[in-house]
VOGU-3710 file (C-alpha; in Angstrom, 3 decimals, decimal comma):
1> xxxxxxxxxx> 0,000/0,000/0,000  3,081/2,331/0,678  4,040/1,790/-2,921  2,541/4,378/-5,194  2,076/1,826/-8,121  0,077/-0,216/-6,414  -3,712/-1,006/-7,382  -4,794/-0,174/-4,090  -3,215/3,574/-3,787  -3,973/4,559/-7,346
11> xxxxxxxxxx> -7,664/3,424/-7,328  -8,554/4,263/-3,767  -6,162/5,868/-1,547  -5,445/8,619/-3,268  -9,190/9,338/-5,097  -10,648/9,240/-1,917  -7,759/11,339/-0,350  -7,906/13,733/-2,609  -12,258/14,533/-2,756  -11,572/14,568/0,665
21> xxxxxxxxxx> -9,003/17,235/1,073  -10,367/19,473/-1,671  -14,002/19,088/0,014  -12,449/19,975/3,368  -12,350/23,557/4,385  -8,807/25,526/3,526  -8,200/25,665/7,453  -8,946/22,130/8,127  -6,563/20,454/4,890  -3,345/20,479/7,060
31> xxxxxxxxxx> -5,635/18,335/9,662  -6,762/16,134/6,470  -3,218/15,980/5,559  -2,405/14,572/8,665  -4,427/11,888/9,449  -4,676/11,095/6,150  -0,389/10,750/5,926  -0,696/8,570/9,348  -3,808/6,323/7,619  -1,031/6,064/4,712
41> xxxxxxxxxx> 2,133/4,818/6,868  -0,383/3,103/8,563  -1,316/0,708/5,980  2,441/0,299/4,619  4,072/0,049/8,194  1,763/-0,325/11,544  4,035/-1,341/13,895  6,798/1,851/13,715  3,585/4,472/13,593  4,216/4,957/17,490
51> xxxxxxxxxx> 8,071/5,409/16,697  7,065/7,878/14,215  5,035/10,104/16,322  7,560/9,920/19,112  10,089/11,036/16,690  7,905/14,034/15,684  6,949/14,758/19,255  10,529/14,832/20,599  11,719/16,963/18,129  9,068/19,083/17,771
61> xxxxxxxxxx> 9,759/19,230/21,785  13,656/20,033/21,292  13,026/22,215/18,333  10,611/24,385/20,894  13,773/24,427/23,096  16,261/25,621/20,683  13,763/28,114/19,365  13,026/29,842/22,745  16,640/30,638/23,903  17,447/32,401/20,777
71> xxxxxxxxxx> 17,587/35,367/22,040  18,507/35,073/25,753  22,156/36,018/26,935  23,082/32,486/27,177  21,220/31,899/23,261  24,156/30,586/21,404  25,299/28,242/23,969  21,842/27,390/25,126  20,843/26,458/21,327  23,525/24,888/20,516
81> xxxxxxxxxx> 23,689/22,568/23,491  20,071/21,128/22,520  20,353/20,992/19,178  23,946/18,600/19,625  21,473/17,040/21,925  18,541/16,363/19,361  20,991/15,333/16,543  22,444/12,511/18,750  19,189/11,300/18,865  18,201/11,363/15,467
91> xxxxxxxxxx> 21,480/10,186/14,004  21,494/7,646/16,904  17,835/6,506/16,396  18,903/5,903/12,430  22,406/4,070/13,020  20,532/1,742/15,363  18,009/0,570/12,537  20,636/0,532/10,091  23,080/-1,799/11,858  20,434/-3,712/12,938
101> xxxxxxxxxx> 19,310/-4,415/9,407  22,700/-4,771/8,245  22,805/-7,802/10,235  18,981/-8,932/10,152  18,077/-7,778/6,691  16,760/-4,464/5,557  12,632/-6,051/6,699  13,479/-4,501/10,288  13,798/-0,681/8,829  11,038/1,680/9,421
111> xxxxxxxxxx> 9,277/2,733/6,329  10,986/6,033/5,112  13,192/6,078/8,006  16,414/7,796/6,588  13,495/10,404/4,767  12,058/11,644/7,786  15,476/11,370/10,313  16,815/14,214/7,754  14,272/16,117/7,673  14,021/16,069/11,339
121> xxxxxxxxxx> 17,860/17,248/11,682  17,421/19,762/8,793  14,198/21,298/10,658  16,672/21,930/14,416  19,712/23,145/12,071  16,991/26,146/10,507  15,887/26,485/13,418  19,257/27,240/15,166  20,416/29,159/12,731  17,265/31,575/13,136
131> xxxxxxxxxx> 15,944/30,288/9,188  12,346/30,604/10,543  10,828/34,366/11,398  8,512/32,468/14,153  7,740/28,809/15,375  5,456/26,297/13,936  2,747/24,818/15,486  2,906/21,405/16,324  0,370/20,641/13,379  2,442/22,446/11,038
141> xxxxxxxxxx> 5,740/20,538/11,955  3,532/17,325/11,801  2,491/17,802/8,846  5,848/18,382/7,516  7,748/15,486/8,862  4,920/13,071/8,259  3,485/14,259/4,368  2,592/11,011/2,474  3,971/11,926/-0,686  7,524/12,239/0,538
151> xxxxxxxxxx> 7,478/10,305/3,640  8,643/6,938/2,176  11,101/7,973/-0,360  11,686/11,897/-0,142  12,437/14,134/-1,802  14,174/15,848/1,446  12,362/18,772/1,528  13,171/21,501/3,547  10,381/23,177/5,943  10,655/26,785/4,146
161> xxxxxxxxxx> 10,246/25,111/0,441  7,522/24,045/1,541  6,110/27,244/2,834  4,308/25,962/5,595  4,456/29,253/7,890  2,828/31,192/5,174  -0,921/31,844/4,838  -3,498/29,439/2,765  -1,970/26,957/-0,173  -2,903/27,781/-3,741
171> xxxxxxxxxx> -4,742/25,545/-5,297  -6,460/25,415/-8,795  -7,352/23,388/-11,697  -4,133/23,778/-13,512  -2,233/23,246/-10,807  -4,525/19,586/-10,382  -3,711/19,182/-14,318  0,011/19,722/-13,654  0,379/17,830/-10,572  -1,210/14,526/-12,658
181> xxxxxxxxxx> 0,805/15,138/-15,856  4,357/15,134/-13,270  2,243/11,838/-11,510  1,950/10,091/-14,869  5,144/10,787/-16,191  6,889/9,206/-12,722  4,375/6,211/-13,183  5,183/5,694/-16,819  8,991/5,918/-15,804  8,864/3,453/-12,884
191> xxxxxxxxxx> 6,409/0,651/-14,742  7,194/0,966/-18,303  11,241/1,725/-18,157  12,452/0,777/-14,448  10,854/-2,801/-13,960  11,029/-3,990/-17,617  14,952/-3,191/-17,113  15,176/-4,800/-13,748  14,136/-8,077/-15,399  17,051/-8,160/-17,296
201> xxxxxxxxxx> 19,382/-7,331/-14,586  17,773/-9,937/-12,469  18,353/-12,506/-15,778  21,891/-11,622/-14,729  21,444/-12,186/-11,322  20,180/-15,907/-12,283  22,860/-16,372/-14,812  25,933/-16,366/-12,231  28,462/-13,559/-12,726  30,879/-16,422/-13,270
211> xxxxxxxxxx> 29,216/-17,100/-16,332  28,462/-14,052/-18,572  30,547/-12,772/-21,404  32,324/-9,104/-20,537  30,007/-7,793/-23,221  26,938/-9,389/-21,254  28,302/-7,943/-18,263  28,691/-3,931/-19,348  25,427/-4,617/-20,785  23,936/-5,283/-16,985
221> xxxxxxxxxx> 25,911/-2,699/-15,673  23,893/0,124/-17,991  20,297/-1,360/-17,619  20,806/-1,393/-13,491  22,135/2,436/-14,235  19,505/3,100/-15,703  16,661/1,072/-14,113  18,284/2,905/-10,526  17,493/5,897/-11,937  14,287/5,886/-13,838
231> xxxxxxxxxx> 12,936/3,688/-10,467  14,240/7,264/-8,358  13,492/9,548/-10,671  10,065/8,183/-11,234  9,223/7,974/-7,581  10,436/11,739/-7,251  8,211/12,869/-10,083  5,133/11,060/-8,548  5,674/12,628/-4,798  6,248/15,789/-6,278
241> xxxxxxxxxx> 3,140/15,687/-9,098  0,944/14,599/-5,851  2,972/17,492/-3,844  1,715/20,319/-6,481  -1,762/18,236/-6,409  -2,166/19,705/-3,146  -1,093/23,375/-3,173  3,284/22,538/-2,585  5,377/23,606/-4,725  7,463/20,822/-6,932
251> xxxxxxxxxx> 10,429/19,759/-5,595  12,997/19,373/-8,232  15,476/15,827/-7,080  16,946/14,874/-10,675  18,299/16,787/-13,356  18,876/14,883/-16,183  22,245/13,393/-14,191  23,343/11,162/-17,091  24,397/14,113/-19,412  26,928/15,624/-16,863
261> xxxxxxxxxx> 30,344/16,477/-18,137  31,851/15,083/-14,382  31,142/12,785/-12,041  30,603/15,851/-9,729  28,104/17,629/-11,675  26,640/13,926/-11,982  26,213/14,357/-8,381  24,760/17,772/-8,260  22,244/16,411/-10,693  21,309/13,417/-9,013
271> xxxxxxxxxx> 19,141/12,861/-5,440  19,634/16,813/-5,567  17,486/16,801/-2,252  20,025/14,804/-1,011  23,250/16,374/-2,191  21,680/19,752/-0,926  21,597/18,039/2,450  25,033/16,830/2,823  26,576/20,414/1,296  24,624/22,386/3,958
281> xxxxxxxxxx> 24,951/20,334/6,897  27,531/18,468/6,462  30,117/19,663/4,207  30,153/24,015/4,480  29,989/23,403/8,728  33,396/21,227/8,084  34,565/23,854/6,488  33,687/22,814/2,634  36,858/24,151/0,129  37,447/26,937/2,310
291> xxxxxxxxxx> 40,446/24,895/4,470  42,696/24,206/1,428  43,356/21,159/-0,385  43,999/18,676/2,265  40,396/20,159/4,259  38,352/19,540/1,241  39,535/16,298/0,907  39,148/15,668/4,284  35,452/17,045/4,335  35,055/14,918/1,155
301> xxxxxxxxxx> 36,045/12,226/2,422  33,441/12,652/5,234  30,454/13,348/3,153  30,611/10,590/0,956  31,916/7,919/3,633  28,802/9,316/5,488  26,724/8,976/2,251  27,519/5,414/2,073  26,421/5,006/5,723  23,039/6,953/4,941
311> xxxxxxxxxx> 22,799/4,219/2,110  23,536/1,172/3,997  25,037/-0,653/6,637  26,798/-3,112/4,679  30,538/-2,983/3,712  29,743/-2,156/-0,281  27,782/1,003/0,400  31,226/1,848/2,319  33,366/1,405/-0,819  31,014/2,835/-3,113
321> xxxxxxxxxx> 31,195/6,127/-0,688  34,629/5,854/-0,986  35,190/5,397/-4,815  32,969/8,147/-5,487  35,118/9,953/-3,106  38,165/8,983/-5,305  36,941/10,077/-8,641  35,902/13,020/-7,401  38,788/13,942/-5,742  40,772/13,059/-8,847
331> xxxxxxxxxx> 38,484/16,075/-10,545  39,064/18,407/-8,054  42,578/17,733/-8,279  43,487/17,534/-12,403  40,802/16,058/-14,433  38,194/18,568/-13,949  40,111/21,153/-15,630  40,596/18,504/-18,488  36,892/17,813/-18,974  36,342/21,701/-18,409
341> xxxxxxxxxx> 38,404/22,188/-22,138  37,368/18,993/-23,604  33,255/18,541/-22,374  33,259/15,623/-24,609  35,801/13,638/-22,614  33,968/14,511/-19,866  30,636/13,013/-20,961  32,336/9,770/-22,014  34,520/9,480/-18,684  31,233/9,841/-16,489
351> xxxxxxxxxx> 29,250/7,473/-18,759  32,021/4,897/-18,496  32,445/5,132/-14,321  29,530/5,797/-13,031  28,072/2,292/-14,080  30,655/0,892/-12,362  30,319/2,794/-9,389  26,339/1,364/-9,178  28,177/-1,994/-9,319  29,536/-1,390/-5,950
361> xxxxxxxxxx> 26,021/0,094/-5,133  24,194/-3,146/-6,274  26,052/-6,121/-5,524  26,117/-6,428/-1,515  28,103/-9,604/-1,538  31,831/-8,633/-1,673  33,253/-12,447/-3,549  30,169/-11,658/-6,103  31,175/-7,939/-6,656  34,881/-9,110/-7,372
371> xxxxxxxxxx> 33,906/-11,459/-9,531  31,538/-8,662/-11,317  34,206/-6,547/-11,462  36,569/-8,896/-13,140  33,775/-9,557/-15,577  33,648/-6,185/-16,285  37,525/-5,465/-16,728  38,733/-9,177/-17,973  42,289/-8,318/-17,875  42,526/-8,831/-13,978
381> xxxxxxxxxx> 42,838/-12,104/-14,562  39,730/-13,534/-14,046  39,130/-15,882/-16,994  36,621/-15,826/-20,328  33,086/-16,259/-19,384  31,613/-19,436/-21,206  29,172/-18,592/-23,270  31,034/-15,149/-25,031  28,225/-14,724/-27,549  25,582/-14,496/-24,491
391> xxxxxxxxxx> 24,940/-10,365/-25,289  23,279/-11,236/-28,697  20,573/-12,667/-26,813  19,519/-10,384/-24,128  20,191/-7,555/-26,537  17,834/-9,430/-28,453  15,183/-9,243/-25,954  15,074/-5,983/-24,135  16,757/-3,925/-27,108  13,772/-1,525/-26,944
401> xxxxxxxxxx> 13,509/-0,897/-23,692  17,544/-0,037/-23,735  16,788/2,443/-26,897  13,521/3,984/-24,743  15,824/4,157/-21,234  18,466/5,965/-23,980  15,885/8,328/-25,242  14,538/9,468/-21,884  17,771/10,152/-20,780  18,477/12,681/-23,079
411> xxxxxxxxxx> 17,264/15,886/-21,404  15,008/17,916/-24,667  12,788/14,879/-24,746  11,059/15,251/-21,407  11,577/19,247/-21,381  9,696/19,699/-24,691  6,857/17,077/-23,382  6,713/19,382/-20,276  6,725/22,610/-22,276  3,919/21,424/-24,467
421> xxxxxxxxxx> 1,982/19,474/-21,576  -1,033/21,185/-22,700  -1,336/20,192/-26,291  -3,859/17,576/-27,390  -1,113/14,985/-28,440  0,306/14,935/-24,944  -2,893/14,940/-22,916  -4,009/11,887/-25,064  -0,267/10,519/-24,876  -0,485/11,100/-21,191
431> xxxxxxxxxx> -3,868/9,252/-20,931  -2,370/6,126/-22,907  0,760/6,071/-20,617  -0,894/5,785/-17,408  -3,507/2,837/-18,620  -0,266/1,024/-19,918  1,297/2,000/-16,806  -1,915/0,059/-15,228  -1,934/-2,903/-17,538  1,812/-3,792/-16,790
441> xxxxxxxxxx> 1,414/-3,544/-12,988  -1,807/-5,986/-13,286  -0,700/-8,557/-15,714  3,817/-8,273/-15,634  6,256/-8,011/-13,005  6,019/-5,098/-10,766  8,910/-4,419/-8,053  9,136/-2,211/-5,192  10,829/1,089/-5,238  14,053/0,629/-4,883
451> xxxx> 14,149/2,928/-2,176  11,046/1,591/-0,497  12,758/0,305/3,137  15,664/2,662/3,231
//
């Protein structure tokens, strides 16, 4: 039910959520908003709703704290005292679950745990640093950390882009018409694009890494690239079409990542939500690039060992952090002023690593992920695969949905679609997708977002 593809939140969840929030009174719809985001979590994850309103409680409680000593003579001291005190709890409260499902399997994490932890510690850090011209009520704050459309998967938004201390939410029929076309688009994305390609990296999976061609292998390593990010992306387009759907403004988390020139502008176009997150509160407080070469490396070296924490408990999601951390270091150092002068290089470079780097990502078992990564690189030694010629035949079979994943990618495709949203051809194309959308999560292989227990 927490999954916005399924039959049960397209069809009745969010119809009848949605007649009921526009029927309710403009002063009431944070109230509707609220019980109807705890009916949601409710039906995807009832045991952890009491951890979830203790979360929101206590920090609603703390944030209260920091708020009122802001301007006493002791207000600096006082505020930062509790807010070191309400970020050990949240980060503390998140590394629990996280090492306890790196041991007993991610089924122990609270739905949208790492989601609503960071918004938590982003709400005390504006608040601290006097972001917010008054305090919230307790509703308000509610509201914020518990939303349904970005409670189980973000995107991270942050309390003032969301404009919740402001007056009334705008709401019209364009804005409903807008909100559905972003909704569609993310559906169409997920069903028809992300879990077609999954099959094929799951064909892998069944296969035996020990047994496909090099070829075969760099084949599997785009689809999951892909399939990773059109399963993200989509979910971020649907939370943020139902976001605008109900008077938020949209929440941009991709950018079209895969035509970067770097693998850092890769990462300021990817999870942007995200990578806002760490450069605020983790990476400028360090001291970001201001400390000279050997503190930015330092601080990069943090953020992305702490990334691959956020990610996971397990030791890949460590050496993916730190990879990433390598080839990004390596721009910062030489090759960024290379791809700078030659964008093209730059393009190829990032479209050669960063499948790679989701190898690391994927592949939890470290003996599997060697062996992937000789497969990948034969010349380590690792042997020819047995069957060489195996790419014909899963080229063979998901060919289109490769070309379609390589058409959405490129970024004038969905940017004229958006600027022409209105015209005839798109409405009715937008009709057809979602039906199709329907049809393949009734009768073919639907999967979870990948992001679902995170």
């Amino acid at each position: 039910m927490a999954a916005f593809t399924s039959l049960g939140f397209l069809f009745r969840f969010f119809p009848a959520f949605l007649a009921v929030y526009y029927l309710t009174p403009a002063r009431y719809r944070n109230t509707a908003l609220l019980l109807g985001s705890i009916v949601f979590y409710a039906m995807g994850e009832p045991y952890y709703v009491p951890l979830l309103l203790v979360a929101v409680w206590l920090n609603y409680f703390f944030a209260k704290k920091i708020y009122s000593c802001r301007d006493t003579r002791r207000g600096i001291k006082c505020r930062k005292g509790r807010l070191a005190a309400v970020t050990v709890m949240d980060v503390g409260l998140l590394a629990a679950f996280k090492a306890a499902g790196a041991f007993l399997g991610s089924s122990i994490l609270p739905l949208g745990l790492s989601f609503y932890i960071f918004k938590m510690i982003s709400f005390q850090v504006d608040i601290f640093r006097k972001e917010m011209t008054q305090m919230p009520t307790l509703k308000r704050t509610a509201v914020y950390f518990t939303m349904f459309p970005q409670i189980v998967s973000g995107p991270i938004m942050r309390f003032g882009e969301g404009r919740f201390l402001a007056g009334e939410r705008k709401y019209s029929l364009e804005k409903l018409e807008e909100g559905m076309q972003y909704f569609v688009a993310g559906l169409g994305t997920k069903a028809l694009l992300a879990d077609r390609l999954a099959i094929l990296w799951k064909d892998i999976h069944v296969i035996g890494y020990e047994s496909i061609s090099s070829p075969l292998a760099w084949l599997g390593a785009a689809a999951y690239s892909m399939e990773l990010y059109f399963d993200f992306w989509g979910y971020s387009l649907m939370a943020s079409g139902i976001c605008v759907m109900l008077g938020f403004p949209f929440i941009k988390n991709f950018d079209h990542p895969y035509a970067s020139k770097s693998i850092s502008e890769f990462w300021r176009r990817w999870h942007m939500t995200l990578g806002s997150f760490f450069r605020d509160y983790v990476y400028i407080p360090l001291g970001g690039s201001r400390e000279g070469l050997t503190g930015t490396v330092r601080n990069l070296l943090a953020v992305w060992l702490l990334t691959g924490l956020w990610h996971g408990g397990s030791l890949n999601f460590l050496l993916w952090g730190f990879v990433l951390f390598l080839l990004i270091t390596a721009e910062k150092l030489a090759l960024g002023k290379v791809f700078r002068k030659v964008p093209l290089a730059g393009r190829c470079y990032t479209l050669l690593f960063i499948p790679v780097t989701w190898i690391f990502f994927a592949v939890t078992d470290l003996g599997q992920l060697s062996l992937y990564l000789g497969r990948l690189f034969p010349f380590l030694g690792i042997g020819a695969a047995l069957n060489p010629n195996d790419i014909w035949k899963y080229l063979g079979m998901y060919w289109h949905y490769l070309l379609l994943g390589a058409i959405w990618c490129i970024p004038a495709i969905p940017r004229f679609l958006h600027r022409h949203r209105k015209h005839p051809v798109v409405v009715i194309l937008t009709v057809l997708i979602f039906w199709l959308s329907v049809f393949c999560i009734v009768s073919m292989e639907s999967n979870p977002f990948a992001y679902l227990k995170f």
